[in-house]
OpenMM code with the backbone's topology and positions (N, CA, C; nanometers):
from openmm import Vec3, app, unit

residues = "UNK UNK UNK UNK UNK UNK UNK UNK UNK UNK UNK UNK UNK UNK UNK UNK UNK UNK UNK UNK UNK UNK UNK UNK UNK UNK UNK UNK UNK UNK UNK UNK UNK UNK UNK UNK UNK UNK UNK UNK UNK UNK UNK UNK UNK UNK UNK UNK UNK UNK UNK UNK UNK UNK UNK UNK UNK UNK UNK UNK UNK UNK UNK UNK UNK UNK UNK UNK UNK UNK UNK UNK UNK UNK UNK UNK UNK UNK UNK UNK UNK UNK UNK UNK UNK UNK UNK UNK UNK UNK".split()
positions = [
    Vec3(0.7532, -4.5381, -1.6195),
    Vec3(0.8085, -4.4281, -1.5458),
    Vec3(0.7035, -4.3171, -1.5382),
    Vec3(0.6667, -4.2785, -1.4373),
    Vec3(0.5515, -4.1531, -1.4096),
    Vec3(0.6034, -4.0246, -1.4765),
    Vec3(0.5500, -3.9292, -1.4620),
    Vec3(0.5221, -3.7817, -1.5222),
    Vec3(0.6404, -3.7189, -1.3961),
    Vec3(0.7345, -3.6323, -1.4362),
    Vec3(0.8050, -3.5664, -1.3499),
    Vec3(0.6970, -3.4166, -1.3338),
    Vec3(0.7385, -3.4448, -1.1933),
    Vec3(0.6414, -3.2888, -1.1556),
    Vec3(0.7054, -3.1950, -1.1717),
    Vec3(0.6148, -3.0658, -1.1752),
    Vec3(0.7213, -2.9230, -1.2226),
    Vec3(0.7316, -2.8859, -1.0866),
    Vec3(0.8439, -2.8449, -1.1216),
    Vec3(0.9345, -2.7328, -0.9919),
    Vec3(0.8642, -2.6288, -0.9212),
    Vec3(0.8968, -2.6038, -0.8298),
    Vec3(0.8162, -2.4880, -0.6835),
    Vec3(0.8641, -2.3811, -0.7968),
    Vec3(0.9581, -2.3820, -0.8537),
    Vec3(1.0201, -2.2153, -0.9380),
    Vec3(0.9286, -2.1810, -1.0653),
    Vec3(0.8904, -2.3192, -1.1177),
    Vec3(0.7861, -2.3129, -1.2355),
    Vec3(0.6670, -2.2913, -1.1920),
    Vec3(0.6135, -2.3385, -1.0893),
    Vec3(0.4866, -2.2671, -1.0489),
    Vec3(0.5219, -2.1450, -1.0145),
    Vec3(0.5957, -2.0891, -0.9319),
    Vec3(0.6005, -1.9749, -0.8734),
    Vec3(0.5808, -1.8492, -1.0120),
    Vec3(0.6460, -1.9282, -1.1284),
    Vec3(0.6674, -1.8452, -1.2571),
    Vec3(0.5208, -1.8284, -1.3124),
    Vec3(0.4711, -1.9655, -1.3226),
    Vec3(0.3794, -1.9617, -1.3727),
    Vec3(0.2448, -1.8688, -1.2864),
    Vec3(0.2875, -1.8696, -1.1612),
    Vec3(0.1511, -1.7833, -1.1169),
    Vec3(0.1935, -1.6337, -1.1641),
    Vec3(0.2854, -1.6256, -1.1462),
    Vec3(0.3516, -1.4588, -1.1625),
    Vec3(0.2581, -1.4119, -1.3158),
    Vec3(0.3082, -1.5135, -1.3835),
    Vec3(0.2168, -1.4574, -1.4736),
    Vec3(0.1405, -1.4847, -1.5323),
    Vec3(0.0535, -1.4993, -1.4096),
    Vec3(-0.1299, -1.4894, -1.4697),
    Vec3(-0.1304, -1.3919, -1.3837),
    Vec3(-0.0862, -1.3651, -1.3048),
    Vec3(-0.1047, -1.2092, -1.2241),
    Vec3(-0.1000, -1.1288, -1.3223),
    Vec3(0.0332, -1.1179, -1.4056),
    Vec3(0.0455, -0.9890, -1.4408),
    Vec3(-0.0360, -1.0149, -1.5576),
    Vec3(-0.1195, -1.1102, -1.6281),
    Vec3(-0.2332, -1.1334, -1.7142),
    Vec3(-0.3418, -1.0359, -1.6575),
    Vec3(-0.3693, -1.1302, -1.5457),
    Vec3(-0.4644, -1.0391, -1.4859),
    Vec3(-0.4475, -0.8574, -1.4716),
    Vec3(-0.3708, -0.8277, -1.4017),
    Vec3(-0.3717, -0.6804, -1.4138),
    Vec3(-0.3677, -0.6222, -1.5623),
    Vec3(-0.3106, -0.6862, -1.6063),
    Vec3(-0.3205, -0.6312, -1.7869),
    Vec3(-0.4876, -0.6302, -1.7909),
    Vec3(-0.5360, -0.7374, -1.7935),
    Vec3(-0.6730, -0.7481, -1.8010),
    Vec3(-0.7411, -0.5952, -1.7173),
    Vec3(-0.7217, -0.6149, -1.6427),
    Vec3(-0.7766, -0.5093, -1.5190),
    Vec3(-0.7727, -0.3686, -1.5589),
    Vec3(-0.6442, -0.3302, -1.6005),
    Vec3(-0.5749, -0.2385, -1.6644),
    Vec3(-0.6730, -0.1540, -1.7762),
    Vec3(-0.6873, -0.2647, -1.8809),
    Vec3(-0.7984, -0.2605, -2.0218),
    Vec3(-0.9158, -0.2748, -1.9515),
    Vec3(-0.9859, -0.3454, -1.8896),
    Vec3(-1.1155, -0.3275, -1.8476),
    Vec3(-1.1611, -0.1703, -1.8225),
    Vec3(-1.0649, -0.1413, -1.7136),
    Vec3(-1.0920, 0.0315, -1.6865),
    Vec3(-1.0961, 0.1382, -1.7670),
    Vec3(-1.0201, 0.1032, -1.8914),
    Vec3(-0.9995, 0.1981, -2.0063),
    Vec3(-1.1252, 0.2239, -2.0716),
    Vec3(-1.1967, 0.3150, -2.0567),
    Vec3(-1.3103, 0.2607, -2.1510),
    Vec3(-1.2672, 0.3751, -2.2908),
    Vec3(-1.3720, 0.3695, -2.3710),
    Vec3(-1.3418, 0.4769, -2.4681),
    Vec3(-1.3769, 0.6003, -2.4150),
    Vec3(-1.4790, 0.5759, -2.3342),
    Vec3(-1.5447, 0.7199, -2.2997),
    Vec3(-1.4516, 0.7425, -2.2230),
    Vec3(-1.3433, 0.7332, -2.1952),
    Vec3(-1.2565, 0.7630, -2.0088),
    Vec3(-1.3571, 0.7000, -1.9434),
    Vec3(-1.4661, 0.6646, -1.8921),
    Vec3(-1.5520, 0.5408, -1.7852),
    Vec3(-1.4770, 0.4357, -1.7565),
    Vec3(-1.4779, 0.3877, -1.6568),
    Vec3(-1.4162, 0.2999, -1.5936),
    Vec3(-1.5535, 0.2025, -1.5900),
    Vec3(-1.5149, 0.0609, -1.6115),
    Vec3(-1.6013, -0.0205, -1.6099),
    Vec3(-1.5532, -0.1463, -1.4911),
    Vec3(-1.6443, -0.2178, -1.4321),
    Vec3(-1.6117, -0.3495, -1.3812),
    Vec3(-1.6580, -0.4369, -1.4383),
    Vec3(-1.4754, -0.5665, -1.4315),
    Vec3(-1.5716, -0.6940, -1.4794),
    Vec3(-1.6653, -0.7578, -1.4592),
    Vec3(-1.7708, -0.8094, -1.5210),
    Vec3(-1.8979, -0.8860, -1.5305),
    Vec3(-1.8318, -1.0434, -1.4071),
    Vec3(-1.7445, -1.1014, -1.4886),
    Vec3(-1.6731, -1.2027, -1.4407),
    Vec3(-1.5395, -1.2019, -1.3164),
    Vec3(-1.5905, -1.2801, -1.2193),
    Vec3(-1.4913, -1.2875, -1.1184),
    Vec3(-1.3997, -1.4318, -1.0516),
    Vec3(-1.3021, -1.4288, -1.1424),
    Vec3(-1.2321, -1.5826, -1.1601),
    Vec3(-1.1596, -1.5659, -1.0514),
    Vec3(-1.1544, -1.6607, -0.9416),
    Vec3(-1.0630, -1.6978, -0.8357),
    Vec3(-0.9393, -1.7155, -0.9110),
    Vec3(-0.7949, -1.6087, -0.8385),
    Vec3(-0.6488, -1.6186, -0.9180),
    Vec3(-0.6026, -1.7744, -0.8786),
    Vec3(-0.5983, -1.8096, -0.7830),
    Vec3(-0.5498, -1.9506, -0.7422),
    Vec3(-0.6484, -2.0687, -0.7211),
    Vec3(-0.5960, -2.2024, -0.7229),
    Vec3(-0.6134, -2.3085, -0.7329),
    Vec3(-0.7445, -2.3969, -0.7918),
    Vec3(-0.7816, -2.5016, -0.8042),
    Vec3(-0.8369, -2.5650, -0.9014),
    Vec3(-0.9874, -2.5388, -0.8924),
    Vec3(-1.0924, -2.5511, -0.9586),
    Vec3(-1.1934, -2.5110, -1.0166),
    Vec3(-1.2601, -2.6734, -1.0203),
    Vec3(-1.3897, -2.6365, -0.9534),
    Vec3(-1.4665, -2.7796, -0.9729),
    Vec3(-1.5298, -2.7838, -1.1423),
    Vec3(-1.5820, -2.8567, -1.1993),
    Vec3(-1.6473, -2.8696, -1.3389),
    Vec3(-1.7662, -2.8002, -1.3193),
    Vec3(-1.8404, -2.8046, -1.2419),
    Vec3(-1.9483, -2.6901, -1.2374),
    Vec3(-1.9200, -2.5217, -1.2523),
    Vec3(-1.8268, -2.4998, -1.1519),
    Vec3(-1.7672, -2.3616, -1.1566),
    Vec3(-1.7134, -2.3169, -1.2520),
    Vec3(-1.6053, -2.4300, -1.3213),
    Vec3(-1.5200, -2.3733, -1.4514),
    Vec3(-1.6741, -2.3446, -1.5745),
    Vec3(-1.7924, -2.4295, -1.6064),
    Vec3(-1.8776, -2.4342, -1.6570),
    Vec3(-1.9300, -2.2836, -1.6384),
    Vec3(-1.9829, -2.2636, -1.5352),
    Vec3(-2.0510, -2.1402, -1.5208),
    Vec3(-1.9522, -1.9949, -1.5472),
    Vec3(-1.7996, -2.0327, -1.5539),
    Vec3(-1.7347, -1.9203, -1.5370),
    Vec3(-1.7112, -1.9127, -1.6824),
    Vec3(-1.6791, -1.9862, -1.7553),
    Vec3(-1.6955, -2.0028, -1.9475),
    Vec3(-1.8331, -1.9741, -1.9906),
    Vec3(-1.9000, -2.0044, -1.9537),
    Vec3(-2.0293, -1.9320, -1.9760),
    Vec3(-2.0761, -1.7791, -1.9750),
    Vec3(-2.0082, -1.7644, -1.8553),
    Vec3(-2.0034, -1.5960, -1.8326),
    Vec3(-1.9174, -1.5274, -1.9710),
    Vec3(-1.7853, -1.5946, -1.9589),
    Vec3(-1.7229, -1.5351, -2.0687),
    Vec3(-1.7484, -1.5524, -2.1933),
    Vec3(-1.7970, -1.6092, -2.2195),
    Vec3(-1.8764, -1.6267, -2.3697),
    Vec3(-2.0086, -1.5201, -2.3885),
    Vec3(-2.0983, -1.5121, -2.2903),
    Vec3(-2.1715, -1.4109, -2.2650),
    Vec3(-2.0931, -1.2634, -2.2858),
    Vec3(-2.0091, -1.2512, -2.2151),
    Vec3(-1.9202, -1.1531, -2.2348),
    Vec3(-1.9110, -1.1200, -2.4262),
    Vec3(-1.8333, -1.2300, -2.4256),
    Vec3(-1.8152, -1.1988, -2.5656),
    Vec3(-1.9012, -1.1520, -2.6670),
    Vec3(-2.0447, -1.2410, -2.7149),
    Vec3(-2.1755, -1.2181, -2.7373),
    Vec3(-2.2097, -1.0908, -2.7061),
    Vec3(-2.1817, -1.0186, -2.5770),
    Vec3(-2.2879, -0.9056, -2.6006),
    Vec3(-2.1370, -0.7629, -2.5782),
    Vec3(-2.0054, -0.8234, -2.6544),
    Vec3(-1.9209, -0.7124, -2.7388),
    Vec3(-1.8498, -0.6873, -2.6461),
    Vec3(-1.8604, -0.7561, -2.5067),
    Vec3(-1.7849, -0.6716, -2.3758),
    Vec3(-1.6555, -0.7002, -2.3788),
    Vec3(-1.6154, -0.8086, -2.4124),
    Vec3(-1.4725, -0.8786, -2.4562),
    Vec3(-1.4231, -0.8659, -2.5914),
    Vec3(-1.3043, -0.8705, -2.6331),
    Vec3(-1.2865, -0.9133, -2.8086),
    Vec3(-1.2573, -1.0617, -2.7891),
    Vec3(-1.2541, -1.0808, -2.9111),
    Vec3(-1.1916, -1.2605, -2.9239),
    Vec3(-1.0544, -1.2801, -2.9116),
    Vec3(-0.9519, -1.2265, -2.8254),
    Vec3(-0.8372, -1.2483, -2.8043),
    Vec3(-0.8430, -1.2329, -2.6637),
    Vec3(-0.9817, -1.1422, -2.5950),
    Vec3(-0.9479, -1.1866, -2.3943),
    Vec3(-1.0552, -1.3139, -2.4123),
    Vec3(-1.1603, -1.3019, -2.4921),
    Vec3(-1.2282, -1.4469, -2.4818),
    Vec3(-1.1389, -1.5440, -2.4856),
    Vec3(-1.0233, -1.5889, -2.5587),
    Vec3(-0.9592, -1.7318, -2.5919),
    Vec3(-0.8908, -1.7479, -2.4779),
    Vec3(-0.8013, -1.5573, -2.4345),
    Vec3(-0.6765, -1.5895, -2.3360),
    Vec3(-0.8210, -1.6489, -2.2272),
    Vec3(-0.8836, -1.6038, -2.1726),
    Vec3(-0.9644, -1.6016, -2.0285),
    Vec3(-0.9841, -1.7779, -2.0445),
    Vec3(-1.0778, -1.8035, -2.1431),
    Vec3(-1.1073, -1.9671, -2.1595),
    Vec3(-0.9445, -2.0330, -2.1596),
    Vec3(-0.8819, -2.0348, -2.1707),
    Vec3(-0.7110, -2.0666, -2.1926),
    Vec3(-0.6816, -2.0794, -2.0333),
    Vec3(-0.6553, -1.9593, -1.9715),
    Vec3(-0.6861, -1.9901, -1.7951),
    Vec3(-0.7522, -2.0747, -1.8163),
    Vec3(-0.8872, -2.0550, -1.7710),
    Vec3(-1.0036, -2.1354, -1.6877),
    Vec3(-0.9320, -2.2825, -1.7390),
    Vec3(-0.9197, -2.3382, -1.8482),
    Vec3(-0.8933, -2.4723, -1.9069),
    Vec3(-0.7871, -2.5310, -1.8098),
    Vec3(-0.7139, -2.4378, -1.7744),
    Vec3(-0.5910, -2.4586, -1.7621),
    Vec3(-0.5755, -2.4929, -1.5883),
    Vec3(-0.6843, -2.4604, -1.5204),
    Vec3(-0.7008, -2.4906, -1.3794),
    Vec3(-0.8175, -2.5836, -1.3731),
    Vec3(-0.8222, -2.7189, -1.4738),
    Vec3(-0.9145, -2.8110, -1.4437),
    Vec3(-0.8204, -2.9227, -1.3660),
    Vec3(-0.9348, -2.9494, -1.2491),
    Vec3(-0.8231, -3.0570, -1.1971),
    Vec3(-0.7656, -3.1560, -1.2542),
    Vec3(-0.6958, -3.2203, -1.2541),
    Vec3(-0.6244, -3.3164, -1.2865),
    Vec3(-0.6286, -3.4774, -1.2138),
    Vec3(-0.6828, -3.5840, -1.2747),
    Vec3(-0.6757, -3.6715, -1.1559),
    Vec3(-0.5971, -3.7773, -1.2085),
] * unit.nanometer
topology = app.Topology()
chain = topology.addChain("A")
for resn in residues:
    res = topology.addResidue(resn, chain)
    for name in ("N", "CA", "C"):
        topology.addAtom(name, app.Element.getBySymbol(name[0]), res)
């Protein structure tokens, strides 16, 4: 018996919130300590699947991120957690 697919309502849920991930993200990025507003280094497409090269180079970035203090280790895991999470499937 195959894999039952998820529902148009579970995706719909599930994009909702990586949106509102994202703006959280967005949100904290701008905050700086100084009051400075900063932009992210990294620019992850919100929708659909990611070739292995791209997801590669975009984990890379964020690890870089991390390394040079721009991230903590809780947007490093969530961000790699996305990216993982939009590898295609075959």
């Amino acid at each position: 018996m195959g894999a039952q697919r998820t529902t148009f309502e579970k995706l719909q849920r599930d994009r909702a919130k990586k949106a509102k991930a994202a703006a959280k993200r967005e949100r904290r990025l701008e905050k700086n300590e100084d009051g400075e507003t900063e932009t992210p280094e990294v620019s992850v497409p919100t929708e659909g699947e990611l070739s292995a090269p791209q997801l590669l180079e975009l984990i890379e970035q964020v690890h870089r991120q991390f390394e040079n203090k721009e991230i903590t280790l809780e947007e490093l895991e969530e961000r790699r957690t996305e990216l993982l999470a939009r590898l295609p499937i075959s």
